[in-house]
N, C-alpha and C positions, 0 to 999 in steps of 0.2 A: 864826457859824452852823454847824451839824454839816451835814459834806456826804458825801458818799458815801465817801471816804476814813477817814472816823473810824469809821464802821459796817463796811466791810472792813478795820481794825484791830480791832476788837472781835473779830468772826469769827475772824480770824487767832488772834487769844491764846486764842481758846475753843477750837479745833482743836486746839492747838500742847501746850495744857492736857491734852484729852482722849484726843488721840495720848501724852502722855508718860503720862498714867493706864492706858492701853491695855496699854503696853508693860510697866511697870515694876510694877505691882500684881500679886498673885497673890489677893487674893479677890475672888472671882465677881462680889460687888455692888458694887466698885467697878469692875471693868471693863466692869459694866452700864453704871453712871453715867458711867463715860467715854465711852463708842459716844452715849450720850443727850447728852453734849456737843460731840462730832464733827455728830452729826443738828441741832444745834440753830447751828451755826455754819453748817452749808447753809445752812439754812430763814434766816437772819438774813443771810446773801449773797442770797440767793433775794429777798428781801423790799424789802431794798437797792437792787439793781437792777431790781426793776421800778418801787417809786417813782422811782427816778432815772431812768428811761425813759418813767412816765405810763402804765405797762400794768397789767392789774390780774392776768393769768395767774399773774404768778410768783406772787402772795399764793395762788394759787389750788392753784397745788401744795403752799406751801407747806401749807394746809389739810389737805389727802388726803394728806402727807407726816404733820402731826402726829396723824392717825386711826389710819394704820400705826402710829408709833409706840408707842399707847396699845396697842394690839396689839398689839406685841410686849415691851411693857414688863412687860404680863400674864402671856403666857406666858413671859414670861425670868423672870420672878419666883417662878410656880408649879413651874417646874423648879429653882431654887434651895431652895427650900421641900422641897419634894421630895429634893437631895440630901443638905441637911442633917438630914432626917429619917432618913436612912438610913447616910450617913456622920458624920453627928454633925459634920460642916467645912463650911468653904466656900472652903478655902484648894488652888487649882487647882492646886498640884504635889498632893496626897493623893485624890483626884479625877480622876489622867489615866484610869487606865481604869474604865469607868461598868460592870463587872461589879460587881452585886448581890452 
């Protein structure tokens, strides 16, 4: 039977994944997609623990957590778009300063 243990390992590697994407990548869209696997290993602890508790709250954040999300996945996206339109990159050493 999977018990709360197997779902706070998953989290953990999805973190562990998303911190070393965080750290080690220099283009924009991937340090997007790491922060979205950071947020998604909460939301997956979040979720975990309130079924293993019988509460339905934590689902509930988790909810209103993945709406932000979708929000900010937009505008992280539109400001990419945006710098590669103008730097012709997306590679964040060529990109430290946002002067036009």
């Amino acid at each position: 039977m999977i018990g709360l243990e197997h779902y706070l390992t998953v989290a953990t590697v999805l973190f562990g994944i998303g911190l070393w994407g965080m750290l080690t990548r220099r283009n924009i869209l991937m340090v997007l997609l790491s922060i979205e696997l950071i947020l998604n290993a909460a939301n997956l602890s979040l979720v975990a623990f309130s079924a293993h508790n019988g509460d339905l709250s934590g689902q509930a954040v988790v909810f209103f957590t993945m709406i932000v999300a979708a929000a900010e996945v937009t505008v992280g996206l539109s400001i990419v778009v945006l710098l590669y339109r103008n730097k012709e990159t997306v590679d964040m050493d060529k990109v430290r300063d946002l002067k036009w």
